[in-house]
C-alpha positions as CSV (number, residue, x, y, z in Angstrom):
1,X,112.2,111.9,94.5
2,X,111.9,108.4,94.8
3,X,108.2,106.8,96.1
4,X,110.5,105.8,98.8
5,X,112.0,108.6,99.9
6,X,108.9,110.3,99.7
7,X,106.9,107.8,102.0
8,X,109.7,108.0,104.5
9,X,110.2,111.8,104.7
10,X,106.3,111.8,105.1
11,X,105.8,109.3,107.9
12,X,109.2,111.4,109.8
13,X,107.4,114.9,109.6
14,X,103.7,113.3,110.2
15,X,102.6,114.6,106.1
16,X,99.9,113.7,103.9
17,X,100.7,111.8,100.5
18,X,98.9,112.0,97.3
19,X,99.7,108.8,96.1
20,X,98.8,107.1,92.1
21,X,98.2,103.1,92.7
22,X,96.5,101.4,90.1
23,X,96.6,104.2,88.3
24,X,94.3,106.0,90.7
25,X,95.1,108.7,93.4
26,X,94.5,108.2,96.8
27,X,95.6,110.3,99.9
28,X,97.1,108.7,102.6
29,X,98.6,109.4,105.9
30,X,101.3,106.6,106.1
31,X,102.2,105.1,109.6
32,X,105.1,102.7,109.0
33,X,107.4,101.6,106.3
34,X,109.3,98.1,106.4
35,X,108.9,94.2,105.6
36,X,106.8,91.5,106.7
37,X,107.8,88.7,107.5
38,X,107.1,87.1,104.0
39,X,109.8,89.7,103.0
40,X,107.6,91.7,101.5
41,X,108.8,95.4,101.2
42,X,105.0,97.5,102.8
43,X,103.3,101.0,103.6
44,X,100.8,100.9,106.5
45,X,99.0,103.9,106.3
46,X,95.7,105.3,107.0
47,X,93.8,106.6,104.0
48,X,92.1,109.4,103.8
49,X,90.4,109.7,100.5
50,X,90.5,109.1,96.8
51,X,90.0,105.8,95.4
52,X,89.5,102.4,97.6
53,X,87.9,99.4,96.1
54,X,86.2,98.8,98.9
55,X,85.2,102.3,100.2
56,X,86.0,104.2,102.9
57,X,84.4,104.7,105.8
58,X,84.2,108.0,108.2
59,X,87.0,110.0,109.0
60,X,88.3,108.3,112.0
61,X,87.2,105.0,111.6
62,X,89.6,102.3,112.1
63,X,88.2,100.4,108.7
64,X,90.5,102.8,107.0
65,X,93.9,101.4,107.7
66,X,95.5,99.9,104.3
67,X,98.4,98.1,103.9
68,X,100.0,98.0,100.3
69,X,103.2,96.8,99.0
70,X,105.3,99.8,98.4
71,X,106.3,98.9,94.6
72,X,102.4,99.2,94.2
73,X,102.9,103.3,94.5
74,X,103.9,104.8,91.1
75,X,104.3,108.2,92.2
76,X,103.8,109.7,95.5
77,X,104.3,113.6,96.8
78,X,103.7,115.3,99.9
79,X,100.4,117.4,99.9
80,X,99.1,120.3,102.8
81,X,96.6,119.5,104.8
82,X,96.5,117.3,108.9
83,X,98.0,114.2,109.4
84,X,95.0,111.9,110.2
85,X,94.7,108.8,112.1
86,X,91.8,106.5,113.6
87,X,90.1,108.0,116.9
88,X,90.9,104.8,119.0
89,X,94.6,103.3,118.1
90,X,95.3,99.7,117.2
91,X,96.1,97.8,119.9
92,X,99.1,96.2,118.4
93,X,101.1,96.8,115.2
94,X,100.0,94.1,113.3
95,X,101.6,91.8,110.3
96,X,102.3,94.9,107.3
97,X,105.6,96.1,109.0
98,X,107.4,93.4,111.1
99,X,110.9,95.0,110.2
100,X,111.0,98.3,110.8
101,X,112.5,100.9,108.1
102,X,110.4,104.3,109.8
103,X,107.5,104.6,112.3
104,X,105.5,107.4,112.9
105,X,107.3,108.8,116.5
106,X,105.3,108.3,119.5
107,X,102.2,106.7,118.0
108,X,102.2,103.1,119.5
């Protein structure tokens, strides 16, 4: 299945994805999927471990929110295990996703 698909059946049934990006695995819980508004085609998604060049922080912590370009997955499959999030929600959707392709329901 398409990274794509993938993403998008994940953030409708609230999964975890294992995820390869520069040719490292991460696990991610992914939020929304769509374009910004320099066209850019994104993933916002909270990660949850693996790789991150700059580290992760706590479980819960809102420093772990990524946003990626989606051609910058190179596989991608859905994995067991709770969808995670941040324990105090953004306050507004931000700049990743401005057109919307899927959105975790009843998040924002």
């Amino acid at each position: 299945m398409p990274v794509e698909n993938v993403i998008v059946l994940a953030i409708n049934q609230r999964r975890r994805v294992r995820v390869i990006r520069d040719g490292q695995e991460r696990v991610i819980c992914p939020y929304r999927i769509g374009w910004s508004n320099e066209n850019n085609h994104n993933v916002l998604h909270y990660q949850i471990g693996g790789y991150s060049a700059r580290g992760l922080r706590a479980l819960g912590s809102s420093a772990n929110w990524r946003c990626h370009p989606l051609d910058s997955f190179t596989a991608a499959e859905i994995i067991d295990g709770d969808f995670v999030g941040p324990t105090v929600r953004p306050r507004t959707r931000g700049n990743c996703v401005v057109r919307l392709q899927a959105e975790v329901a009843n998040y924002y």
